[in-house]
VEXDREN-2710 file (C-alpha; in Angstrom, 1 decimal):
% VEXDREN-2710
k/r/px/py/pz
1/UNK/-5.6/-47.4/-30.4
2/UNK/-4.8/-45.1/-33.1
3/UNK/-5.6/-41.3/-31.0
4/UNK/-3.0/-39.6/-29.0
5/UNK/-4.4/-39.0/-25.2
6/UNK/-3.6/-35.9/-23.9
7/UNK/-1.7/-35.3/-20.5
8/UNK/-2.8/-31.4/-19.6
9/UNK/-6.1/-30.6/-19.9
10/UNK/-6.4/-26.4/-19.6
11/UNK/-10.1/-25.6/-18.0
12/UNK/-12.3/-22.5/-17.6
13/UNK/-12.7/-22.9/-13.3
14/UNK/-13.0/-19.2/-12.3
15/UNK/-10.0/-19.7/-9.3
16/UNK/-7.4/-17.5/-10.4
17/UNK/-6.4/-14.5/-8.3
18/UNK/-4.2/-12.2/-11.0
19/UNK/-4.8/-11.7/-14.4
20/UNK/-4.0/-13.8/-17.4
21/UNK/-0.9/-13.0/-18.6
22/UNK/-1.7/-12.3/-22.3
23/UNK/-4.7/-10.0/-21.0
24/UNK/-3.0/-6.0/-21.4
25/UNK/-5.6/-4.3/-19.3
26/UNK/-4.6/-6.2/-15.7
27/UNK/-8.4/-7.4/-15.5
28/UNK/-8.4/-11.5/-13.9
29/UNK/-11.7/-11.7/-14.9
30/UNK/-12.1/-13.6/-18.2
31/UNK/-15.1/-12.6/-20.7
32/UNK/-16.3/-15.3/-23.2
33/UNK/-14.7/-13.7/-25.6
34/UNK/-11.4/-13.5/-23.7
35/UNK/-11.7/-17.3/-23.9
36/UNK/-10.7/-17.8/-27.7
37/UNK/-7.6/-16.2/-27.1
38/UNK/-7.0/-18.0/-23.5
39/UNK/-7.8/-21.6/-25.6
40/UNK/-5.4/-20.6/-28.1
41/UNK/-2.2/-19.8/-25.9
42/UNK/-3.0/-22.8/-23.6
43/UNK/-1.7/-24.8/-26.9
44/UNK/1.2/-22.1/-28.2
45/UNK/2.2/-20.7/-25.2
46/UNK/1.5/-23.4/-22.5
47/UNK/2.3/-26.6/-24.0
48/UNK/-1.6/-28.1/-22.8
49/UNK/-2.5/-30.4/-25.1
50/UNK/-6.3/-30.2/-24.3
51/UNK/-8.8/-27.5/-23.6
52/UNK/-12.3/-27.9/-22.0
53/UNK/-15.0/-25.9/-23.4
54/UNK/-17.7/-25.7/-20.2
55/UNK/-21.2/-25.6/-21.1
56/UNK/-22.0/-26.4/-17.6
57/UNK/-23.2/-24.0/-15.4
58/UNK/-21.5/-20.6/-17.6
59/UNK/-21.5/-18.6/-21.2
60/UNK/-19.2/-19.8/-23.7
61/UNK/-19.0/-19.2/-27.6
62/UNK/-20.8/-21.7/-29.3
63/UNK/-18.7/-21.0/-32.7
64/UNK/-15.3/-21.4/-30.9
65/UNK/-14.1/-24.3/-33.6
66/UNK/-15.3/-21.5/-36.3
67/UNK/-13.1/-18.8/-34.7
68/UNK/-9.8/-20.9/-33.4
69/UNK/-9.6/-22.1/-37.4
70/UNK/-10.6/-18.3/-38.6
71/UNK/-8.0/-16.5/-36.1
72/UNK/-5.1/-18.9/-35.9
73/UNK/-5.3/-21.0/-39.3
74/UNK/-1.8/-21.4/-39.5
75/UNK/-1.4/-23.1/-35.9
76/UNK/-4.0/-25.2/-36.8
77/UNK/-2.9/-26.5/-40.2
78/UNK/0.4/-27.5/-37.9
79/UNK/-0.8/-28.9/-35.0
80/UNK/-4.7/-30.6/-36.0
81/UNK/-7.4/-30.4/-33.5
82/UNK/-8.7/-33.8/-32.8
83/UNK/-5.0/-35.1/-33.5
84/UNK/-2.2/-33.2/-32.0
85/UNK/-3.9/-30.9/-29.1
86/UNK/-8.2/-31.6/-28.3
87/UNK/-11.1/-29.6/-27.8
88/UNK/-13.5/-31.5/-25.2
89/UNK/-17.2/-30.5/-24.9
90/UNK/-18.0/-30.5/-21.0
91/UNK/-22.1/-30.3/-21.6
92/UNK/-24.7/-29.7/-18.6
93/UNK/-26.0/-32.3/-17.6
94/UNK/-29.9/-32.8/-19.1
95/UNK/-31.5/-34.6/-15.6
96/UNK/-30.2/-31.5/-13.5
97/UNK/-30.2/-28.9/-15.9
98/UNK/-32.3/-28.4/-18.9
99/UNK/-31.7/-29.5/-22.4
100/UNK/-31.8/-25.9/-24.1
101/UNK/-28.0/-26.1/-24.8
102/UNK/-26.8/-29.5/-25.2
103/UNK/-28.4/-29.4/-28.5
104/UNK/-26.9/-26.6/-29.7
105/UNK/-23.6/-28.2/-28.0
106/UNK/-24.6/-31.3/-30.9
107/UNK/-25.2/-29.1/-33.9
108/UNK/-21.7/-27.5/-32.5
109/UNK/-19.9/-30.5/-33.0
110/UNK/-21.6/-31.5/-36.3
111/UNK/-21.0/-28.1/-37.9
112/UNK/-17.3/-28.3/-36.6
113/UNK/-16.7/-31.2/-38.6
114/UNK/-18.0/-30.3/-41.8
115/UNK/-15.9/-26.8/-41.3
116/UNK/-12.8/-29.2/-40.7
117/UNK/-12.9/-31.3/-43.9
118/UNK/-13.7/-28.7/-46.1
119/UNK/-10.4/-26.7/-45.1
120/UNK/-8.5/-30.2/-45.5
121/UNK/-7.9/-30.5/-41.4
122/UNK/-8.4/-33.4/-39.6
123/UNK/-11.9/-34.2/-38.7
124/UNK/-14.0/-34.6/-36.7
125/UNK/-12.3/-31.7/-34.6
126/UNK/-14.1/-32.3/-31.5
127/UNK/-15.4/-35.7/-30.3
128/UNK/-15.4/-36.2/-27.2
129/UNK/-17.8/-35.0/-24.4
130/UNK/-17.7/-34.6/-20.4
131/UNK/-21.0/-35.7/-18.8
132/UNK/-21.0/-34.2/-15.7
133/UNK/-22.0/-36.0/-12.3
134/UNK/-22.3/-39.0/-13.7
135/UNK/-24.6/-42.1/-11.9
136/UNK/-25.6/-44.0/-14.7
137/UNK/-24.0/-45.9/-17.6
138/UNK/-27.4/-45.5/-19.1
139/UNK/-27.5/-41.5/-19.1
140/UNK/-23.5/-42.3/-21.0
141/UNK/-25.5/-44.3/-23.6
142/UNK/-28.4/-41.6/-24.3
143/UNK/-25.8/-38.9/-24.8
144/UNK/-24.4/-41.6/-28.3
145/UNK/-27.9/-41.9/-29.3
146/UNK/-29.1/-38.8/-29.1
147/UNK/-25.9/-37.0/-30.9
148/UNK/-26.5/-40.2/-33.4
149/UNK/-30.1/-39.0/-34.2
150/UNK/-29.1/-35.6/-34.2
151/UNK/-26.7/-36.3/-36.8
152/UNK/-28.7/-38.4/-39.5
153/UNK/-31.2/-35.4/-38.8
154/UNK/-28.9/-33.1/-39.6
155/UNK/-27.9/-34.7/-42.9
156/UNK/-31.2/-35.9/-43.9
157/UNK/-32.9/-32.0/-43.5
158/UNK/-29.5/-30.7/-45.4
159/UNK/-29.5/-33.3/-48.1
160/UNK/-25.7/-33.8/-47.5
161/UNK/-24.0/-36.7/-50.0
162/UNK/-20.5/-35.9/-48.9
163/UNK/-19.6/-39.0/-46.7
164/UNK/-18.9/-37.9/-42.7
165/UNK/-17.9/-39.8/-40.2
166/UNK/-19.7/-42.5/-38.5
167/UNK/-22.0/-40.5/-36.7
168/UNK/-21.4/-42.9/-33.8
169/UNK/-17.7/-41.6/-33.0
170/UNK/-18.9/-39.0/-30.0
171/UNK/-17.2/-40.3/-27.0
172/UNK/-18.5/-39.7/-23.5
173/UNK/-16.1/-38.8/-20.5
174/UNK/-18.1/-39.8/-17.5
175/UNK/-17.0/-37.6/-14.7
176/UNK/-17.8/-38.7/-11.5
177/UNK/-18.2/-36.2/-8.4
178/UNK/-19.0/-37.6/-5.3
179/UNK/-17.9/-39.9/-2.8
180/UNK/-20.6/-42.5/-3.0
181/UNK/-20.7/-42.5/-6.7
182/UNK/-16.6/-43.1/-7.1
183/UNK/-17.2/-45.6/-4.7
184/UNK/-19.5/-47.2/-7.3
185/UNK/-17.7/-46.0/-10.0
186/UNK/-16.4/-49.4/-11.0
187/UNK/-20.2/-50.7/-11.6
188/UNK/-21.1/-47.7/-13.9
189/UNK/-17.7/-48.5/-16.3
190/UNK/-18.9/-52.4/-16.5
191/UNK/-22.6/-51.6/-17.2
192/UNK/-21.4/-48.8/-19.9
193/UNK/-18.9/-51.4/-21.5
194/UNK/-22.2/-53.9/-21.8
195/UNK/-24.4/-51.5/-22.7
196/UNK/-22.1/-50.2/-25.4
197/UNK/-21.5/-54.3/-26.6
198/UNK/-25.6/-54.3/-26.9
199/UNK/-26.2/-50.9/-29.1
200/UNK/-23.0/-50.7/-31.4
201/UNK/-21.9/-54.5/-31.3
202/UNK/-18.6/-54.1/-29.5
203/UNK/-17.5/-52.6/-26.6
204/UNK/-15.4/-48.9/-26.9
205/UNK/-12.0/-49.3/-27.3
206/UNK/-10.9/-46.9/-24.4
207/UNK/-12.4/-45.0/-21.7
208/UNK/-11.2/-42.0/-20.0
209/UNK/-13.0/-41.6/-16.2
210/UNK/-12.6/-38.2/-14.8
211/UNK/-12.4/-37.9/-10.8
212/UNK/-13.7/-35.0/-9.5
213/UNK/-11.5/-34.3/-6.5
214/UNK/-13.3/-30.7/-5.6
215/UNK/-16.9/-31.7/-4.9
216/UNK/-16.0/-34.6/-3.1
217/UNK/-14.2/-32.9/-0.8
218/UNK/-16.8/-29.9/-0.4
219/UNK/-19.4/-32.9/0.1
220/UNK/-17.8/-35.3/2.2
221/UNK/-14.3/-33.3/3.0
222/UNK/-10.2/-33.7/2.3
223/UNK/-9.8/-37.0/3.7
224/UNK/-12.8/-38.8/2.2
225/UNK/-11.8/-36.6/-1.3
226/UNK/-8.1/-38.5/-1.2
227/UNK/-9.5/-42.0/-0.3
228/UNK/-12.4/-42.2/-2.9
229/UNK/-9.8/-40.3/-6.0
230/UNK/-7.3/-43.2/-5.0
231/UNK/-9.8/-46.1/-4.7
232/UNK/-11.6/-45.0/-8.1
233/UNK/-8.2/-44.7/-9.4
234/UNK/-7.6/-48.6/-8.8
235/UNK/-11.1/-50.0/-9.8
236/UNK/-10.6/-48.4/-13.1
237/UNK/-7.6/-50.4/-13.7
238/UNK/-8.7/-53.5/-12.8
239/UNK/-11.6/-52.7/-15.0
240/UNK/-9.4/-52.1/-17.3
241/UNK/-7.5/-55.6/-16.7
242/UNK/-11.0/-57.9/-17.2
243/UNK/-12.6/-55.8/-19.9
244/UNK/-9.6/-55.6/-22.0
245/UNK/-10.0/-51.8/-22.5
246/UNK/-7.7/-49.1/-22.6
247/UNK/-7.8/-46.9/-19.5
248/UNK/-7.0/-43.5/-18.8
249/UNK/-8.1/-42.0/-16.2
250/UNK/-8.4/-38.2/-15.7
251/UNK/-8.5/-36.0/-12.0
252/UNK/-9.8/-32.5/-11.7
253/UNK/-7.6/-30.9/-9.6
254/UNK/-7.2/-27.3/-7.9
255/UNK/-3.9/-25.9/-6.5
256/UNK/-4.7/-25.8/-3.1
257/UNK/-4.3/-28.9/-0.9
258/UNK/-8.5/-29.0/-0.3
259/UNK/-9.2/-29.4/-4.0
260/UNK/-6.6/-31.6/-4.9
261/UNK/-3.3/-29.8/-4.6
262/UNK/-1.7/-29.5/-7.9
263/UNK/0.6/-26.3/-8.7
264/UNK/3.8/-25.6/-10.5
265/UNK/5.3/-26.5/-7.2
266/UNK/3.4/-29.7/-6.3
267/UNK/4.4/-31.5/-9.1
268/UNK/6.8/-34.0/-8.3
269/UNK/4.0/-34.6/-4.6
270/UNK/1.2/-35.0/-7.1
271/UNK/2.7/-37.4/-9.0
272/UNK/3.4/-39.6/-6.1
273/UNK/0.3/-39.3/-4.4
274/UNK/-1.8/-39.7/-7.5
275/UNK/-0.1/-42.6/-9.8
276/UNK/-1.9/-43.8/-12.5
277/UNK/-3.4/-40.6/-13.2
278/UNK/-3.1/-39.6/-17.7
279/UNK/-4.6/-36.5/-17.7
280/UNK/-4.9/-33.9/-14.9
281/UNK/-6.9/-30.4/-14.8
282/UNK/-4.8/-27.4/-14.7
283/UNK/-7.1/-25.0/-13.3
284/UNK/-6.6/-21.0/-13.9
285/UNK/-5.3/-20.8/-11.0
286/UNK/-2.6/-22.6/-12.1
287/UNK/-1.6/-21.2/-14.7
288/UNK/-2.0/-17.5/-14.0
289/UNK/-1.2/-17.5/-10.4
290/UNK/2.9/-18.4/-10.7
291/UNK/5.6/-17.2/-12.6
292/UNK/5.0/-18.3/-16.3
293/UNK/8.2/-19.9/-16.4
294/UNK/7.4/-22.1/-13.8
295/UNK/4.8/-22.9/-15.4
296/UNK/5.7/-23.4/-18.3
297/UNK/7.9/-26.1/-16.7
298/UNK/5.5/-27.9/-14.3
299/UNK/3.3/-28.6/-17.8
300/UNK/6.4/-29.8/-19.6
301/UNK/7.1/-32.2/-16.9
302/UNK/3.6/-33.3/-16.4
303/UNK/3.1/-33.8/-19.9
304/UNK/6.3/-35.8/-19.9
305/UNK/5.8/-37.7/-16.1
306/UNK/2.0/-38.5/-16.5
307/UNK/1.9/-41.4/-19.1
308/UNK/4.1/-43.4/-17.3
309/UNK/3.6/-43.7/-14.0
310/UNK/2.3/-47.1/-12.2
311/UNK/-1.3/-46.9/-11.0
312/UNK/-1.7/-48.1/-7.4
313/UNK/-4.0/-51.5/-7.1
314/UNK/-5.9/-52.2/-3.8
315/UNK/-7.1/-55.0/-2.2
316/UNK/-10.6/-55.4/-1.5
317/UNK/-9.8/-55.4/2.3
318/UNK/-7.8/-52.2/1.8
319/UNK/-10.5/-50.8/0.0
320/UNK/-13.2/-51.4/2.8
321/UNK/-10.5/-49.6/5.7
322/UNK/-10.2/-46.5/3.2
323/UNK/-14.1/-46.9/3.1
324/UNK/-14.5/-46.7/6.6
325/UNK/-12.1/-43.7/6.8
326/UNK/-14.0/-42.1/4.4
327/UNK/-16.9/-43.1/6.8
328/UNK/-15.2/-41.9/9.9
329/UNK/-13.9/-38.5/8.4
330/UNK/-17.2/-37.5/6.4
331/UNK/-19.2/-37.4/9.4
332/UNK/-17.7/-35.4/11.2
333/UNK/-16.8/-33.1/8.4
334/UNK/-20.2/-32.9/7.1
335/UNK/-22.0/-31.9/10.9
336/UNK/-19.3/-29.8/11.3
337/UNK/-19.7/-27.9/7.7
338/UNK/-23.4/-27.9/8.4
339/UNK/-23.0/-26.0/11.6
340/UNK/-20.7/-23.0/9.8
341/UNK/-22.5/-23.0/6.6
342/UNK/-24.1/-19.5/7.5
343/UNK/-20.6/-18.1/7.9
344/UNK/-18.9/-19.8/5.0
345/UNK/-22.0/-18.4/2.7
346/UNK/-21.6/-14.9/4.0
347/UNK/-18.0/-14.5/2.9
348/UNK/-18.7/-16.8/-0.4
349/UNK/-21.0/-14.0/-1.7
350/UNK/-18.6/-11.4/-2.1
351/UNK/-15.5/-13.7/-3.9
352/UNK/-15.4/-11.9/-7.2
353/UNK/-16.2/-13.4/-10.4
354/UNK/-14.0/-14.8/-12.7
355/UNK/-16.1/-16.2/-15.7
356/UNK/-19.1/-15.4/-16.8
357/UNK/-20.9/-17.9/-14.7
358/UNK/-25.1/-18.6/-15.5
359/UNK/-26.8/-18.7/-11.6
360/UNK/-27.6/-22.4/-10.3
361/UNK/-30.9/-22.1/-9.6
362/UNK/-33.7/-22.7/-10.9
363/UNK/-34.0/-23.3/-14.7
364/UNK/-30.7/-22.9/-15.3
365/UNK/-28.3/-25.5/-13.2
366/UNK/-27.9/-26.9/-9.6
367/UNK/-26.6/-26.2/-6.9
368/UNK/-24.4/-28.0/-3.4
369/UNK/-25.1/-28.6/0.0
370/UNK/-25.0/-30.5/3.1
371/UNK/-28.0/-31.8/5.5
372/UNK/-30.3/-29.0/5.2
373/UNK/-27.8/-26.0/4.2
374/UNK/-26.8/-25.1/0.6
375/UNK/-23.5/-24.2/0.4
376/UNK/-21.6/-22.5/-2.9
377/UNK/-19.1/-24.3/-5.5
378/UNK/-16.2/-25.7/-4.3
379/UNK/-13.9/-22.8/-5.1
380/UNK/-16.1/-20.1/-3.3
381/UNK/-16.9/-22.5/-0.4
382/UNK/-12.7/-23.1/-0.4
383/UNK/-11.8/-19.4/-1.2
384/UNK/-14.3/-18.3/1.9
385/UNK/-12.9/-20.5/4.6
386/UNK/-9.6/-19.7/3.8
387/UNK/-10.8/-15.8/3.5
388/UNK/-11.7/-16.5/7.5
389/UNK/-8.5/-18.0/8.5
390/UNK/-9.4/-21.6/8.6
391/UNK/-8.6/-24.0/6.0
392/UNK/-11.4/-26.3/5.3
393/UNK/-8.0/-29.4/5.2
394/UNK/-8.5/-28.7/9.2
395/UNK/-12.1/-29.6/9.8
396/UNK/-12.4/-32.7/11.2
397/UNK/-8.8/-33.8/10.9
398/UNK/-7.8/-34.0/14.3
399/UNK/-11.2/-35.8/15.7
400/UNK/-10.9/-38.3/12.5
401/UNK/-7.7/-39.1/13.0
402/UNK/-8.4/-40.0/16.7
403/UNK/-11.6/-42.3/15.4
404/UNK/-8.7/-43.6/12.9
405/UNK/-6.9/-44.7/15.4
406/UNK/-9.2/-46.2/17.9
407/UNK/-10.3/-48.8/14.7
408/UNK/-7.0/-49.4/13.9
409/UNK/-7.0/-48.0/10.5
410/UNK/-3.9/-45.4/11.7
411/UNK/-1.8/-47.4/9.0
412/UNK/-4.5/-47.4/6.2
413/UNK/-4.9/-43.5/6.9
414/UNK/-1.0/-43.3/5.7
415/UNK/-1.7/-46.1/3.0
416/UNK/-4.6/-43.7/1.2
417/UNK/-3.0/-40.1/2.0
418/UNK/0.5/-40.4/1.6
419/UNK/1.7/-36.7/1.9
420/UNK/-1.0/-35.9/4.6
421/UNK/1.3/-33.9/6.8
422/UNK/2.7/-32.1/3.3
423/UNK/-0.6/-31.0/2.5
424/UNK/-1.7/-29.9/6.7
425/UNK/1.7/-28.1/6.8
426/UNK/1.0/-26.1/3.5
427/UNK/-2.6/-25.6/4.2
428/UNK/-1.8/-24.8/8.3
429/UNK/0.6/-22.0/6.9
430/UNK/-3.0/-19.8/6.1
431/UNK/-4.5/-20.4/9.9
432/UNK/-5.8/-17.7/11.5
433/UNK/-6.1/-18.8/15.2
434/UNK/-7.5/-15.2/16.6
435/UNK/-10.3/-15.5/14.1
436/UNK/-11.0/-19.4/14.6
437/UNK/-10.9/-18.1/18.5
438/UNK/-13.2/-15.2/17.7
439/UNK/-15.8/-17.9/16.0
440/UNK/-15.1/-20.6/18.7
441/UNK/-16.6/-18.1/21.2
442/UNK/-19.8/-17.8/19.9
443/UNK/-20.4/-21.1/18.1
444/UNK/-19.3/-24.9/19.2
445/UNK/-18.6/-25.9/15.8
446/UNK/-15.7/-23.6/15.5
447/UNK/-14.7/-24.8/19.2
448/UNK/-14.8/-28.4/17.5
449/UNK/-12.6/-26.9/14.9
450/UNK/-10.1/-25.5/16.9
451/UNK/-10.0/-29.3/18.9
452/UNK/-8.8/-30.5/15.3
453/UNK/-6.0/-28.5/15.1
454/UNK/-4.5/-29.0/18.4
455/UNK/-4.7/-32.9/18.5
456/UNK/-3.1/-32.8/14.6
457/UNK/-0.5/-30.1/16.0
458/UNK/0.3/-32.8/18.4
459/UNK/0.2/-35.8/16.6
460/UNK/2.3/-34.8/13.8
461/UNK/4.3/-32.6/16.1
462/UNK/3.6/-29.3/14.1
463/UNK/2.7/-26.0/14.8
464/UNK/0.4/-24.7/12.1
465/UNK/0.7/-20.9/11.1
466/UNK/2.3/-18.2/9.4
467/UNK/6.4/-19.1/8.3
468/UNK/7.3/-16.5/5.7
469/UNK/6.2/-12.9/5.0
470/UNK/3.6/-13.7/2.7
471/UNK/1.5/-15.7/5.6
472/UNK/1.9/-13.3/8.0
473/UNK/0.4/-10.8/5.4
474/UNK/-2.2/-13.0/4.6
475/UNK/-3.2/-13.8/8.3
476/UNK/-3.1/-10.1/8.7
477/UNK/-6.0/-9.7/5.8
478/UNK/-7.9/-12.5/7.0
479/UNK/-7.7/-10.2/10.6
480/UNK/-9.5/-7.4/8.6
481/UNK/-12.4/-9.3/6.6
482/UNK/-13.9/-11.0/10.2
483/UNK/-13.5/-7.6/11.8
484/UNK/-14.9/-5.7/8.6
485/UNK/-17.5/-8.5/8.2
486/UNK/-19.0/-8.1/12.0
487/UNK/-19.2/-4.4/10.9
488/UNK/-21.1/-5.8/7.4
489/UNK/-18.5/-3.3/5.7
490/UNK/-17.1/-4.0/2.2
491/UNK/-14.4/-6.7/2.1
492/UNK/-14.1/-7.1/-1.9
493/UNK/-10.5/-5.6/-1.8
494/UNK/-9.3/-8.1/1.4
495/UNK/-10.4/-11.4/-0.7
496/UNK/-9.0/-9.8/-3.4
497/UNK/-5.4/-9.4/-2.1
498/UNK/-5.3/-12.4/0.6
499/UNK/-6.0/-14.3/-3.2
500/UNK/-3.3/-12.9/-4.1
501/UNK/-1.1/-14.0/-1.4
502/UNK/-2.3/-17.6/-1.4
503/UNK/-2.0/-18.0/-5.2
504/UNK/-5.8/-18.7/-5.8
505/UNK/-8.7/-17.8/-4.9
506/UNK/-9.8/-21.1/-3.9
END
């Protein structure tokens, strides 16, 4: 294979508490035009070697090839886009959300390339794409063809004679985002290899998966999250072993334990919870919620650590006991989730915008939820439970690990989540037990809650809570939003600074 794969992939996810720290006014929210600049020093300042562009779900700048070339010409005749550091498309997806933009997404592309030969860079610039929520091999497939018709469209109406590239060459990142569908995940990247063989006459040289490890967890919850990221992780490989294709996975990951755990400080923990992972997410929070020199560091030793380490292989009776976890946790979690929802969505409205974010309703996207509740995205939904003082990592952690236990599956728990008590500790350092208390009194679900965290207190012999300064000041400002919220007073400034404290804002 004759493409370098990239290690660090920068992305747009509004979770950052501070401000950037190239923006000179102090603002953390990032305009679309703020993101040129932001894309830019990811490369130069950062080290990343990849950048995702979201169409899904928010604004971006549709010319943004036109403008990195335009602005920064001299980086770029240095360090080639498409060779040295990548620009990946992550497009809505067309049987949720409509097609209005994926086209213009296509012509995007297209234009890019012609732009890129004619200054003598390497072209195509961008060509690979993110599908996300992917179910079907097939949808993989339409995404080729239709970027393939576009294309001899495109030169056909134009007239062009000056040869481009196979108009073939768009590559599709299937990234999968729930439980049930990593689960399955395995069966989509054997139909897409076949399906591939059939329509261009051989099978694509590599494939890079992306696990989603946020949605999961908001669907199904930490525990089932872990187990299905780590079982997807080994199906790919074996894929990988009988199809004779090159592998490389990717995980989207957020700093906090809940969405995956990965911060400047986490590194070496990531790594070993998560081997066999080439690519990882580094979310804003990441990089503008810790000094920049550690930073700065963590990326260097990610892009250094990730292309080497050994991917974990299951067995198929290990995989059904981490299925059955999953199982065990999920429904407990999801009952539980279903009977807070109304306070989770209360809070989740007022976490402040980072991005210029288009609504998920009706035309324009989708939107989460469990049983009959809709909940927000995964950093809202994260942000606003740890705004109240209870980590969604505690919910359902103490009654699933007593179900655990009474299968047998104790070891298999240990097996799937190897830094478990790590990740309760860190997590347990933001509980707020006079709030949890407070909700417990007036709704079972919180009592339930509250039943977690003793039984995990005791069986890991821990007591969660504030340690340092900065929890106590965060349990504090968690204090003040549930009294300020049963007084439905403004709380804006209390996310804002318990964000702050946390490093994230979910």
């Amino acid at each position: 294979m004759d493409r370098k794969i990239p290690t660090t992939m920068a992305t747009q996810h509004p979770d950052n508490a501070r401000a950037p720290y190239w923006k000179t006014n102090n603002d953390p929210f990032i305009s679309t035009l703020d993101e040129i600049e932001e894309c830019y020093r990811t490369y130069t300042d950062l080290g990343c070697q990849e950048y995702m562009w979201d169409w899904e779900g928010k604004y971006v700048d549709e010319g943004v090839v036109d403008k990195l070339f335009s602005l920064y010409h001299p980086y770029f005749s240095e360090n080639q886009l498409g060779k040295d550091v990548f620009l990946t498309f992550r497009l809505p997806n067309i049987w949720y959300e409509k097609e209005y933009r994926i086209a213009r997404a296509y012509i995007g592309i297209l234009t890019f390339e012609e732009l890129s030969r004619d200054l003598g860079l390497n072209s195509p610039p961008v060509f690979e794409v993110i599908l996300p929520m992917t179910d079907e091999a097939q949808k993989m497939i339409y995404l080729k063809t239709t970027f393939r018709k576009i294309a001899k469209l495109k030169s056909q109406v134009f007239d062009e004679t000056t040869e481009a590239s196979d108009p073939s060459y768009l590559q599709v990142i299937p990234l999968i985002e729930g439980v049930p569908q990593l689960a399955a995940s395995h069966n989509i990247l054997m139909e897409y290899a076949d399906l591939h063989q059939k329509e261009y006459g051989s099978k694509p040289s590599y494939l890079r998966p992306f696990i989603a490890r946020s949605d999961p967890a908001l669907n199904a919850g930490f525990i089932p999250a872990t187990i299905a990221a780590k079982v997807a992780l080994s199906e790919y490989y074996k894929f990988g072993q009988e199809s004779g294709i090159a592998i490389f996975p990717i995980m989207g990951v957020g700093s906090l334990p809940f969405r995956g755990g990965l911060n400047p400080f986490t590194v070496s923990q990531f790594l070993d919870e998560y081997p066999g992972v080439r690519t990882v997410t580094l979310q804003s929070a990441f990089r503008y919620d810790y000094p920049l020199d550690s930073v700065k560091e963590a990326i260097h030793s990610l892009n250094r650590a990730l292309p080497f380490t050994k991917p974990l292989t299951y067995t198929e009776e290990e995989i059904a006991m981490g299925e059955r976890l999953a199982q065990l946790f999920s429904t407990i979690y999801q009952e539980t989730v279903e009977e807070i929802a109304d306070a989770i969505n209360q809070i989740s409205s007022h976490i402040p915008p980072r991005r210029e974010r288009k609504l998920h309703i009706g035309l324009f996207g989708y939107s989460r939820g469990i049983g009959q509740k809709r909940l927000p995205r995964a950093i809202s939904f994260t942000g606003a439970l740890y705004s109240l003082g209870v980590p969604p990592e505690l919910i359902a952690i103490g009654r699933g690990i007593e179900a655990a236990i009474k299968e047998n599956l104790e070891d298999a728990l240990f097996m799937f989540c190897r830094h478990l008590k790590e990740d309760l500790r860190h997590a347990g350092h933001y509980l707020n037990r006079e709030n949890l208390r407070f909700f417990a009194s007036g709704n079972p679900a919180w009592e339930r809650i509250l039943e977690d965290i003793i039984i995990a207190e005791k069986y890991f012999k821990l007591e969660l809570g504030p340690v340092t300064t900065e929890h106590y000041l965060h349990r504090n400002i968690v204090s003040s939003i549930y009294f300020l919220t049963q007084e439905e007073k403004d709380i804006s400034p209390y996310l804002f600074d318990a964000a702050l404290l946390r490093r994230s804002l979910g």
